[in-house]
N, C-alpha and C positions, 0 to 999 in steps of 0.2 A: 442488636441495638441495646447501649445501657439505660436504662429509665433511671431517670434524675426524680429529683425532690419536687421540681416544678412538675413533670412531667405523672408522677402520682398525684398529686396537689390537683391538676387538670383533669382525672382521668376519676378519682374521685368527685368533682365538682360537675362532671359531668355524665357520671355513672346512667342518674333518674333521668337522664335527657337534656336538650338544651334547651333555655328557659324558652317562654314562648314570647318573644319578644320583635318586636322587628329588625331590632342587630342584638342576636343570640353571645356572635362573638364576644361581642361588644360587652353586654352584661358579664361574662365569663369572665373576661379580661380585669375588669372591677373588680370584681370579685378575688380575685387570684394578685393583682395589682401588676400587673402584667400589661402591655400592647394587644391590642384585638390581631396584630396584623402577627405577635407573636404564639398566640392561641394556634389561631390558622396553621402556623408553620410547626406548632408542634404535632398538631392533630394529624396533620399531612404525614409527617414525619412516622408519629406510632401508625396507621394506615401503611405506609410504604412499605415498615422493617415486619408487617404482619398484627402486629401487637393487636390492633381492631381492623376487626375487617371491613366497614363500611359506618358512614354515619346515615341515616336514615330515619324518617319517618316510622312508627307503628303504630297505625290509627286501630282504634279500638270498634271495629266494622259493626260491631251492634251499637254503639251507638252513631255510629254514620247510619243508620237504618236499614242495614246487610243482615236480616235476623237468620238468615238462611244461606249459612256457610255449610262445603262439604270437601274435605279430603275426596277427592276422586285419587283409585290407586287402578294400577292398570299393570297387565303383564307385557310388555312388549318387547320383539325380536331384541337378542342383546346385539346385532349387525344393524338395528334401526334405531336404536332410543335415544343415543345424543342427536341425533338428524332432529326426528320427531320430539322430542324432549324442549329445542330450543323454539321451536314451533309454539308447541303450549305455553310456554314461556314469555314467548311473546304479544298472548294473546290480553284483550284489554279487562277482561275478566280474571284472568288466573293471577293472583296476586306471588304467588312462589311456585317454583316446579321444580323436581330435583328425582334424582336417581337415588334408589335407596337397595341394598343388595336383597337377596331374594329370600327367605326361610323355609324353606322346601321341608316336608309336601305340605305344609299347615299355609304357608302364605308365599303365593309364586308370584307376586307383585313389586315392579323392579322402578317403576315411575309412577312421580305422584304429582299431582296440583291439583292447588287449594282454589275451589271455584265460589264467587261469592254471587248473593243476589240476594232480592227482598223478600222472595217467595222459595219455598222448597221445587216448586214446576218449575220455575223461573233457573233453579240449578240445573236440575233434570232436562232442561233443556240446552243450556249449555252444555253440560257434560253429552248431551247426542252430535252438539257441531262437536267435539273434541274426539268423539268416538268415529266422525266420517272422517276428520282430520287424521287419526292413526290407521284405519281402516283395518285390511287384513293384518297387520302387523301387529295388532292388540289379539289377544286369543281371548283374554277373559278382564272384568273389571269389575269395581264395586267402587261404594262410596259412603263415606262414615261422615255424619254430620257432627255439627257441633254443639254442644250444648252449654257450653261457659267456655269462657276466656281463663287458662291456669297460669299462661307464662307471657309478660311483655315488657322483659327487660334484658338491659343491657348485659356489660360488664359492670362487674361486683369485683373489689378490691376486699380481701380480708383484713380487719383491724388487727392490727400490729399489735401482740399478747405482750404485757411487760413493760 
């Protein structure tokens, strides 16, 4: 896909997120002097050719009052983990899960998800339903909490030198 003039113009305008508005488009649209209904079709468009890979939400879980986030990593069978992987994935607690390759022998840990709650127990206990939930197929696990928020942003466009 070739990215046009508009199509940077949009992708910079929308880098920080989309305004918090009740029609987002809509503000965008003004903004750029554009159709709302032609934001949509571009946005769709960079989405489809890859360019972004999703628009979405990243709420900032300490302030929703999740003070008690933790990377749960886990080693699990590499013939079970996409099975088991979309499982935790789906689960209403785990906000992301994903397969990460392994760093032998220092870290044999191949699956991960981010388990959230108000209380550290509160984690602690979810990550036990998630540990019946992989059962013998986990051999080992651990779980690294959080302690700040470093990264919650998009795409970043470089300014044009010159």
């Amino acid at each position: 896909m070739k990215i046009d003039a508009t199509d940077r113009r949009l992708i910079a305008a929308t880098q920080s997120g989309l305004p918090l508005t009740a029609a987002p488009y809509d503000e965008v649209a003004r903004w750029l002097k554009i159709e709302a209904a032609e934001v949509i079709r571009r946005l769709q468009a960079l989405k489809d050719a890859g360019v972004i890979r999703r628009i979405a939400l990243a709420p900032n879980h300490y302030a929703l009052g999740m003070i008690a986030n933790g990377m749960s990593v886990w080693d699990v069978n590499d013939s079970e983990v996409s099975v088991l992987g979309a499982k935790l994935g789906a689960l209403d607690f785990v906000s992301h899960c994903y397969l990460r390759p392994r760093a032998l022998p220092d870290w044999p840990y191949n699956l991960f998800a981010m388990i959230h709650g108000d209380t550290r127990e509160q984690v602690e206990s979810k990550r036990g339903l998630i540990a019946e939930i992989l059962g013998d197929a986990a051999q080992s696990n651990d779980i690294l909490y959080s302690t700040r928020i470093l990264k919650k942003t998009g795409l970043r466009l470089a300014k044009n030198k010159g």
